[in-house]
C-alpha positions, 0 to 999 in steps of 0.5 A: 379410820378414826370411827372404825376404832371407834365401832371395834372399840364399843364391839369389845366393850360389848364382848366384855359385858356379855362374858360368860362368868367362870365357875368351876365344880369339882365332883366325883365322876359318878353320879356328881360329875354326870349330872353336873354335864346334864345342867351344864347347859341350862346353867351356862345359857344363864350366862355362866362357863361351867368347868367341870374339875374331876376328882378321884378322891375325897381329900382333893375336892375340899381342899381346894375349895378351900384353897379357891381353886374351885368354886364349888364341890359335889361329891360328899355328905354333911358328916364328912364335911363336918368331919374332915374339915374339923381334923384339917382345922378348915373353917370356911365350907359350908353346905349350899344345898342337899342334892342325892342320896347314893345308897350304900351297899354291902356286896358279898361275893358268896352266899351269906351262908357260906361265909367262914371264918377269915373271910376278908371283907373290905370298908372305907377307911375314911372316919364317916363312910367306916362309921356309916358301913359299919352301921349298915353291917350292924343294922342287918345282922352281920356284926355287932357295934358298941355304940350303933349311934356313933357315926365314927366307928371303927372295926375297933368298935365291934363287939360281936363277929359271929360269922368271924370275917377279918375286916380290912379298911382301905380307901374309899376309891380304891374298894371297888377295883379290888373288890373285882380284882382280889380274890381273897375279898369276899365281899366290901361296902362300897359307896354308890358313886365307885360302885356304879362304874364298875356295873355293880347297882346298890338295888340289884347287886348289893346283899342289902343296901341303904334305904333312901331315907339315909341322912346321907344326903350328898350336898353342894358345897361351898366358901361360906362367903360366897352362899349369897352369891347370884352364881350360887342361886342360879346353880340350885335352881338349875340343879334342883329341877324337876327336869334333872330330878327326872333325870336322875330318877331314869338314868340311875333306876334308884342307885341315886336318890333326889332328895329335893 
């Protein structure tokens, strides 16, 4: 009896040694979380139990990265994380890696020659991603900022309308359902992960959109104590493989742009 307990004993101790380590992800459905599922296996043969935490927001996934609920989030650029962090006094994320760029969109539901004054045009009312719509407005004619340079602005920021539309910030997440659902919306910068969802591809349904060479490039991010963590290193060099490289360059025909 006595050697029976003892073999289940030296089982367990086993067991333990070969647990899975858990590490938790929080993302965005669209792209982040799909490609996440896509190197869920790869990484967990590495000996990881990968949880995917799905966020429908922007403001969730850093705080509670911050707080140690996650491990690690995907779903934002380096100027939003510098900005949110900086307005929530947070000091202890950084970015691990650069991953995707998604391409911003303008989507417009007419013709731009048929645009009249008061026409209610929708953009993100989070500081970076309104700073970025607005530069992408500016760059292609359809309004005038300031200072173009400044990643910040606001449509208190534009000097010239010439087409007289009536911009309306609104979050991130909820611009592509009204975008749909509204019918006073004419047209909306929309951020590829909300966009993709909902049929629209930044390529074929955008009246223009972000070249690849943004510097908008999504990241993983992390606790600055852990970037020298093993379970780090394994994750990048899961995600940042020629064969999640494909993947992404096949499933989302452009709409998602590797940058590694």
């Amino acid at each position: 009896m006595k050697k029976v307990v003892f073999v289940l004993f030296l089982v367990c101790l086993v067991s333990l040694s070969f647990a899975a380590t858990k590490i938790r992800i929080g993302a965005t459905p669209v792209p982040h979380a799909e490609i996440l599922d896509f190197i869920k296996d790869d990484f967990e043969e590495l000996g990881y139990d990968l949880e995917i935490v799905v966020f429908n927001d922007y403001v969730l996934p850093n705080l509670s990265l911050s707080n140690g609920e996650i491990d690690a989030n995907y779903f934002q650029h380096v100027p939003y994380l510098k900005d949110f962090t900086a307005k929530r006094g947070i000091t202890n994320l950084v970015s691990a890696a650069l991953i995707h760029v998604e391409p911003m969109g303008f989507y417009l539901k007419k013709d731009l020659n048929e645009l009249k004054k008061g026409d209610k045009i929708v953009v993100p009312n989070d500081p970076t991603n309104e700073g970025r719509g607005l530069l992408l407005l500016h760059n292609n004619g359809i309004i005038t900022l300031k200072e173009p340079d400044n990643l910040s602005a606001t449509v208190a920021d534009i000097v010239e309308n010439p087409y007289g539309l009536n911009f309306v910030e609104v979050e991130a997440g909820f611009i592509p359902r009204a975008y749909v659902d509204d019918k006073n919306i004419v047209g909306a910068i929309i951020n590829t992960n909300y966009a993709i969802p909902i049929g629209l591809n930044p390529l074929v349904d955008a009246l223009f959109s972000e070249g690849g060479e943004s510097p908008y490039a999504n990241i993983i991010t992390v606790r600055e104590e852990d970037l020298n963590e093993k379970w780090l290193e394994d994750l990048l060099s899961v995600l940042t493989s020629d064969k999640v490289k494909n993947f992404i360059l096949e499933k989302y025909e452009g709409a998602v742009v590797p940058v590694f």
